[in-house]
C-alpha positions in Angstrom: -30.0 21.1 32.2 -28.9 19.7 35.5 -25.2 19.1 36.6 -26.0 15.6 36.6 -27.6 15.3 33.1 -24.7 16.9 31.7 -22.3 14.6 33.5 -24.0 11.3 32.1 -24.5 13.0 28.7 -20.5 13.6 29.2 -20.3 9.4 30.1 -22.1 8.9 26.9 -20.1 11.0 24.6 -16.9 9.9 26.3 -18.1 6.0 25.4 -18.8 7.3 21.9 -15.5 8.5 21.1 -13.7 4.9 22.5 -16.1 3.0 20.3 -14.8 5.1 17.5 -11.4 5.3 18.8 -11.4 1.7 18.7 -13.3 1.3 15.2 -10.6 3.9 13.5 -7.9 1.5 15.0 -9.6 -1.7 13.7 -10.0 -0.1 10.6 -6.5 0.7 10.1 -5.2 -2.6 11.2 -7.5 -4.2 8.6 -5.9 -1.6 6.1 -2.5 -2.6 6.7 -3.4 -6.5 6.0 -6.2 -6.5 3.4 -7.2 -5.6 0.4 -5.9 -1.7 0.9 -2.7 -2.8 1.5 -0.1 -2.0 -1.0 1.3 -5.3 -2.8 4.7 -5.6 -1.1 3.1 -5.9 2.6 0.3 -8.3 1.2 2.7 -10.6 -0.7 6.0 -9.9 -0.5 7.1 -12.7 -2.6 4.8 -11.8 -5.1 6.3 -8.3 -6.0 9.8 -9.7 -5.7 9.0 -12.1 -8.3 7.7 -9.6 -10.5 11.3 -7.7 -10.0 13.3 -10.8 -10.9 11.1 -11.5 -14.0 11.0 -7.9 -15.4 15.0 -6.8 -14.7 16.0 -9.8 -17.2 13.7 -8.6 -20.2 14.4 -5.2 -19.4 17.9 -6.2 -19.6 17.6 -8.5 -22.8 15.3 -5.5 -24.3 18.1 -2.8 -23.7 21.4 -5.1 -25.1 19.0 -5.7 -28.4 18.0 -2.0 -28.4 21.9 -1.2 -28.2 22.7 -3.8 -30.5 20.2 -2.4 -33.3 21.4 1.1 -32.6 25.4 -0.1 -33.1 24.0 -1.7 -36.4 22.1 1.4 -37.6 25.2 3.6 -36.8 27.9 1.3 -38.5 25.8 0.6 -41.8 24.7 4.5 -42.5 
């Protein structure tokens, strides 16, 4: 092979690598908003609801839990 072949076969594979530079970049931007994004960065208010809804009845589960246990201990 010539100098010059190699050179534009160098131009070619340099092009290659920004187009997939830039397709691993879109990629990952697309990752961070869509679907593969993990629930807190997709809807925010979404999870926080889910942490207000299940600290009450984990609350309301463990005073009852308690309660039965207080029961079981003072009646045996």
């Amino acid at each position: 092979m010539s100098l010059q072949a190699l050179e534009e076969k160098i131009v070619r594979l340099e092009k290659k690598l920004e187009k997939l530079e830039h397709d691993v970049a879109e990629h990952l931007r697309e990752a961070v908003r869509g679907e593969d994004a993990p629930l807190e960065e997709k809807a925010p208010r979404v999870s926080w609801a889910l942490v207000w809804f299940a600290y009450p009845i984990a609350l309301i589960l463990f005073t009852l839990g308690a309660a039965a246990g207080a029961s079981y201990y003072w009646t045996h």
